[in-house]
C-alpha angles and dihedrals in degrees: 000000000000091000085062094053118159142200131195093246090043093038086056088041095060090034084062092046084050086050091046093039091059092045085058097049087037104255124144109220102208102180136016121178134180120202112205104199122108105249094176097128122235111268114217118200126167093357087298127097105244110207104230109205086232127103121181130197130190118229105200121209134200099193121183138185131058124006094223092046091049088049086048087051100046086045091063097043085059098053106032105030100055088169091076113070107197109238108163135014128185123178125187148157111278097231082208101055125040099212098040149098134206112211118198105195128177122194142187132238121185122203143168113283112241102221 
């Protein structure tokens, strides 16, 4: 995890090459969200709560456009953007568009725990 670390300023820089990554596959990010807090669950050894130095976020997407175009783009998340670790994925019908899908992706970024 230490090798993915992320900071606030690096975590906005790649959220802006994603941006500019979907644009380019023609795919309309609708909705990005950072949450802040700290989700890196408490880890109990021995019957004491040991502090780990990680922290992780999840950085929430609302992709649309064509299904082949939105796997391209989470392929090459995937290959090319190691700092996002894939956590959830939901694909469905845009009701507003008949050949298109909407994609809903949550992903995990791990960084050093301020104390």
């Amino acid at each position: 995890l230490l090798s993915v670390k992320v900071s606030g300023p690096y975590l906005m820089s790649h959220l802006s090459k994603l941006k500019a990554l979907a644009k380019e596959m023609e795919v309309k990010v609708e909705n990005v969200e950072v949450d802040p807090r700290n989700t890196f669950p408490i880890i109990n050894q021995n019957g004491e709560n040991d502090e780990i130095k990680i922290e992780r976020q999840s950085v929430n997407f609302k992709l649309s456009g064509n299904f082949i175009n939105i796997g391209r783009f989470i392929d090459e998340v995937e290959k090319n953007h190691s700092m996002f670790q894939m956590q959830y994925c939901s694909i469905g019908l845009d009701s507003l568009d008949p050949e298109g899908v909407i994609a809903d992706l949550e992903y995990l970024t791990y960084g050093e725990f301020d104390s």
